[in-house]
N, C-alpha and C positions, 0 to 999 in steps of 0.2 A: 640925417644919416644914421642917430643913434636910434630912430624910431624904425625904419628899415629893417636892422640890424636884429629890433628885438622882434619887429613881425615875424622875420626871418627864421627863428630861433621857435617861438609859440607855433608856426607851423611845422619844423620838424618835428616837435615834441607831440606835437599830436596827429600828424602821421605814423611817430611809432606807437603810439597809446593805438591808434587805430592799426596797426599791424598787430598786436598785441592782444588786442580783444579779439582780430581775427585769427590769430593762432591762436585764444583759445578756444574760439568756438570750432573751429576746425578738429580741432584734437577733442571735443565733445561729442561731436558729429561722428567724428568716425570713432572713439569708444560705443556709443550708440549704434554706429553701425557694425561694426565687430560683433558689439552683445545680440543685435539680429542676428547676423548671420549664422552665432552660434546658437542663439535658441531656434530659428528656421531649419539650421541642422540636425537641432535635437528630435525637433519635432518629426522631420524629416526620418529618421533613424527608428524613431519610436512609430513610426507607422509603418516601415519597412518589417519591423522586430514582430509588429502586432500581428502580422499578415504572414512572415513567413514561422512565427510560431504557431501559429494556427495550421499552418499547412504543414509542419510537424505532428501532429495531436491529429488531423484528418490522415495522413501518411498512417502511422501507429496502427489508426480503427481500420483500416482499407488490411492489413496485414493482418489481424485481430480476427476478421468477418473474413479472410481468405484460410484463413487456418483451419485445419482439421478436427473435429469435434470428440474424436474416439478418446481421447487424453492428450492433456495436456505437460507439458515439460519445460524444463530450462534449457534445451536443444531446439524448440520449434523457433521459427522468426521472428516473434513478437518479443524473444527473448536473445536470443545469442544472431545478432543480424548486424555487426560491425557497420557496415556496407551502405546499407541503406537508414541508417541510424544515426550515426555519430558523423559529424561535421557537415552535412551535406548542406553544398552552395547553394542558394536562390538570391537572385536580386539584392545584390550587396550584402548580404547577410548567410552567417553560417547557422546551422542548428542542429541540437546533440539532444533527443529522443531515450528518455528511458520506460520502459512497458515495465509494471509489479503486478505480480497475482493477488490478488487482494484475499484470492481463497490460500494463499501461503502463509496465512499470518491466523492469529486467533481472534475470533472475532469476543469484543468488547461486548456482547449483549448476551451473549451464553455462554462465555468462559466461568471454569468454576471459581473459587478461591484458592482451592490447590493450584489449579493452573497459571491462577499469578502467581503467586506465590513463586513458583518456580522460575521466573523471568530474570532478567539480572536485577540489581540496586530494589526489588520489589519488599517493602516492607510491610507487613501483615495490618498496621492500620491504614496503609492505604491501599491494600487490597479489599480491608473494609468500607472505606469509604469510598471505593468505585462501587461496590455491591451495594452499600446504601442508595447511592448517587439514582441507580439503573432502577430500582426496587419499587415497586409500585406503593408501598406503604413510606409513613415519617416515623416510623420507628428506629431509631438508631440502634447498630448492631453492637457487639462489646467493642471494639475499637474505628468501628466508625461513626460520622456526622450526617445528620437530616440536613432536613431544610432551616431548622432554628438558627445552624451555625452560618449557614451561606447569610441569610437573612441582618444578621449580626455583624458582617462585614463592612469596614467606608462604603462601599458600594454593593450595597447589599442586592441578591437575587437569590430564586427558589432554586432545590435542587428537581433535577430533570422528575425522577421518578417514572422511568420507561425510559425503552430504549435509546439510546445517542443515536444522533445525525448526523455526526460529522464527528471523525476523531480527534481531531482538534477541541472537541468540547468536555473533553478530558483534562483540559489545561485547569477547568473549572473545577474540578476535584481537589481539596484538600490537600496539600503537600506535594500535588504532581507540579512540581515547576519543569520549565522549558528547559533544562537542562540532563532532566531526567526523561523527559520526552521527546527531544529530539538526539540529545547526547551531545558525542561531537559532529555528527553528520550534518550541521545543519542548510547546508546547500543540497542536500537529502540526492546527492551523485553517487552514492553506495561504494563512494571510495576516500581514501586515506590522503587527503589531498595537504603540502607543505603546511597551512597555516590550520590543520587539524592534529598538527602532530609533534607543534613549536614550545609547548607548555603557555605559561602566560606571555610570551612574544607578542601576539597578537590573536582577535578573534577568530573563532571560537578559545576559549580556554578550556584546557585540555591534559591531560597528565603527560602527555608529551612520551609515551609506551610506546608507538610505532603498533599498536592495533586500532583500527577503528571503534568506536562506542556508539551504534549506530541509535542507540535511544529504544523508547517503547513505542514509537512509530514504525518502525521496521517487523514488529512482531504483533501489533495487535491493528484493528480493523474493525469498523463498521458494516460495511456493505457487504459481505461476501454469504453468498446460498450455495445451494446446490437443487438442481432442477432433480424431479423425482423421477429420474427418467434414465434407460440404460441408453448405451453407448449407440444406440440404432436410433434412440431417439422417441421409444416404445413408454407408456407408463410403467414404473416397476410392479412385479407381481405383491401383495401384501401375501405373507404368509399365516396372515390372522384369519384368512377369510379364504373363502372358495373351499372345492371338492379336494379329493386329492385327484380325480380325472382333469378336471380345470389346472388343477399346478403340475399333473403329468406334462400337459398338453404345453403349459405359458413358458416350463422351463426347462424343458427335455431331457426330465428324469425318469426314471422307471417307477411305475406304479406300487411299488413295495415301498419306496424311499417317499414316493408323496404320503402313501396312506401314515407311514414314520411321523413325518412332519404336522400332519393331521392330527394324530393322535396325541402330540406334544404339546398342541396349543393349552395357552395363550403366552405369546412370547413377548419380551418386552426390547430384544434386540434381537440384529441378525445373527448378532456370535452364539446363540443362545442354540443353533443349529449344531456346532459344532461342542465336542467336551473332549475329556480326557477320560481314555479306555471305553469299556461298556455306556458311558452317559452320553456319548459322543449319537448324536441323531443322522448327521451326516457324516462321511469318511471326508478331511481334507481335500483331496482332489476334487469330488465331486463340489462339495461347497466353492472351492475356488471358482469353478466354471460357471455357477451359478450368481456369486456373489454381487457381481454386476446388476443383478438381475431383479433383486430381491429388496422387500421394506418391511417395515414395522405399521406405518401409517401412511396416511391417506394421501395427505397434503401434497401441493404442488412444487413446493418451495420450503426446502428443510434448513433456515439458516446456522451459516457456522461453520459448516464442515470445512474441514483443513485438506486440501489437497497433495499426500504425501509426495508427489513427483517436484514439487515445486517449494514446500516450507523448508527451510532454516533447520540445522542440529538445534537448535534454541529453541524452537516453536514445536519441534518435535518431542524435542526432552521433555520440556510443558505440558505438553496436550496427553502424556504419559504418567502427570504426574512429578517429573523431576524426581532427582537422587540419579545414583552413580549407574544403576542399572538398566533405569531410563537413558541413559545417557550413549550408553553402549548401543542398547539397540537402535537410537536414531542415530547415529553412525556409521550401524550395519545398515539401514534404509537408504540412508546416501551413499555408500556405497553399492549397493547392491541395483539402486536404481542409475546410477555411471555405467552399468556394464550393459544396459537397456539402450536401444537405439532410440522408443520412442519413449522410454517410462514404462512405470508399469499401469498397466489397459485393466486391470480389475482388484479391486481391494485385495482379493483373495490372494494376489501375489504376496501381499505383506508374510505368509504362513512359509515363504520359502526364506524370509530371512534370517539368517544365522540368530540365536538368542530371542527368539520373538515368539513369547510362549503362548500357548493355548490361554491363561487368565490374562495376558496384556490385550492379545488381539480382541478378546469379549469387550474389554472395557473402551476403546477406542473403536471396535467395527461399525459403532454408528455416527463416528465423527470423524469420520473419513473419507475422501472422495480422489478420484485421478482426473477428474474432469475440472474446468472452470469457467465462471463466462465473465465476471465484474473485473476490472482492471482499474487499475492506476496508471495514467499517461501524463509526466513530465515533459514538457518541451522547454529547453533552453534558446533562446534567440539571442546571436550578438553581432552589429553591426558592421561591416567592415568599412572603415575608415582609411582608404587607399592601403590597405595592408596591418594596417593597428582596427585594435579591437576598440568598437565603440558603444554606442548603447548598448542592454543588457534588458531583456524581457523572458520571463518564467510565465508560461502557463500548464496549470496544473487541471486533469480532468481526472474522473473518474466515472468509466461507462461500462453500462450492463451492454454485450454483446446478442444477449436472447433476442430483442424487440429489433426490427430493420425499419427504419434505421437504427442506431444504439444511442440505448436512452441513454442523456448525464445526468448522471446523480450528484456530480458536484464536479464545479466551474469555481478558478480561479487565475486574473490572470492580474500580473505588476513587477513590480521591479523583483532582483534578486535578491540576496542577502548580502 
């Protein structure tokens, strides 16, 4: 009976030892299968996000390549287009589209040193050591570094010496850290967003002003030209060269004002047409009508030029030289081109802006443009998760508009910040 008893007792006990092992393998199995199902989600989500940011960035170029070529502005649709931009639905997924002029900003490969110089937080050695950085020669300048000093780092590399390829490659520069490069923008949405504006609360950190610090990414540039070519689409006239019958003829002046222009040669800019009182070769109006029209050089492709319809009071003050006077006048530009439906269609408007004198316009008429073709296209992707937000995919492009299709000059695509 007592043997019974204890059988009895050894099989309960390992029937619960065997329930026991099966709850846990149970409760293994499905932690297991949970962790599938949420990584099949992710994945799931992240190939949703890949596809429908992409057809963000193809939307952008379709809008880009329908737009109008006469000038460009921050009114056309690549720019100010709520609608078909910001949130729009596909396939579980939302996406918010932002389009930059890339000719709105100064481009990193021919900006001067005055023209850093005048940027915010810009400190004079390390506007020397981008000019080192860019320079074809390893001669260090008075307060910048060659290649000795890169070389000399834990992980050491040559400095570029020619031009950068990518803005990002400014990081590589001497004292430029990511804070002063990106600012507080760094989800680069060209807005003032809660945790940009918290102080040290949380990332980014931030002086917590309630202004945005959009960094040196919002004002300076790699890729941006200017095609040599007027608003029609025509080569521009060189006024170095030809008759004055031929410049009568190419830019519908009268034969007294070409033979003028003739006689004036050799010029080393377009403002060089225009002076103050008797040195003046052309009368303002006419130069305006012409301005579009006209070059210095040959070339097909003049990079750098800043396109006044679209740059920043900050990239304008710059490209002016900076100080308080500069400062004025790119305020009367932005202003003046607000009261324009499409911008302004020819350099030569610049001479109707309040404070914008005959010695400014000379030194900026050849670094200026209304026109643009290179862009910066942002796509955000974020999954929707029955109404909550889920994965999170950035692709970032930047395309020359001229070539059909439009070349990229640079692809990137990954998580956000």
């Amino acid at each position: 009976m007592s043997n019974k008893g204890n059988n009895k007792g050894l099989v309960l006990v390992t029937v619960l030892w065997v329930i026991v092992v099966l709850m846990v393998i149970v409760s293994v199995l499905g932690r297991q299968s949970r962790l599938d199902t949420k990584v099949c989600l992710a994945r799931l989500e992240g190939v949703r996000c890949k596809w429908a940011s992409r057809a963000g960035i193809e939307k952008a170029i379709g809008i880009l390549n329908e737009d109008t070529r006469e000038s460009d502005c921050l009114t056309d649709l690549w720019s100010d287009n709520e609608e078909d931009l910001n949130d729009v639905y596909l396939q579980n997924c939302w996406f918010t589209v932002r389009v930059v002029d890339e000719a709105s900003k100064l481009n990193i490969n021919t900006v001067t040193k005055g023209q850093l110089l005048a940027l915010p937080e810009m400190l004079e050695e390390i506007a020397d050591a981008i000019i080192d950085w860019r320079d074809e020669n390893d001669t260090p300048s008075t307060g910048g570094v060659e290649s000795g000093y890169y070389e000399n780092l834990p992980f050491g590399y040559m400095a570029r010496n020619g031009p950068l390829r990518t803005i990002r490659e400014l990081l590589l520069v001497k004292d430029v850290t990511e804070q002063l490069f990106f600012g507080e923008d760094t989800n680069l949405n060209g807005q003032l967003d809660y945790n940009e504006q918290d102080g040290e609360e949380s990332l980014p950190y931030d002086d917590g002003d309630s202004e945005l610090d959009k960094g040196w990414i919002a004002y300076l540039t790699c890729y941006s030209y200017d095609n040599n070519k007027d608003a029609e689409g025509n080569k521009k006239t060189n006024i170095n060269s030809g008759n004055a019958s031929q410049l009568s003829r190419s830019l519908g002046i009268s034969n007294d004002q070409a033979e003028k222009i003739v006689d004036g040669r050799d010029y080393d800019s377009i403002g060089d047409l225009i002076g103050n009182g008797s040195n003046s070769i052309l009368d303002v109006q006419t130069f305006s009508k012409i301005a579009d029209k006209i070059t210095v050089v040959d070339s097909d492709k003049i990079p750098g030029k800043v396109n006044i319809n679209t740059a920043s009071e900050i990239v304008l003050t710059a490209l002016m030289g900076g100080g308080d006077s500069a400062e004025q006048t790119a305020e009367n530009i932005i202003a003046y081109r607000e009261t324009l439906l499409y911008g302004m269609e020819s350099i030569g408007e610049l001479m109707d802006v309040p404070s914008m004198s005959v010695n400014t316009f000379q030194k900026i008429a050849d670094l200026v443009t209304t026109r643009s073709d290179v862009y910066s296209i942002r796509c955000v992707a974020t999954a929707d998760r029955n109404g909550k937000k889920g994965a999170k995919l950035e692709t970032e492009a930047v395309v020359d508009r001229v070539e059909s299709p439009c070349k990229i000059l640079f692809w990137y695509q990954g998580a956000t910040n």
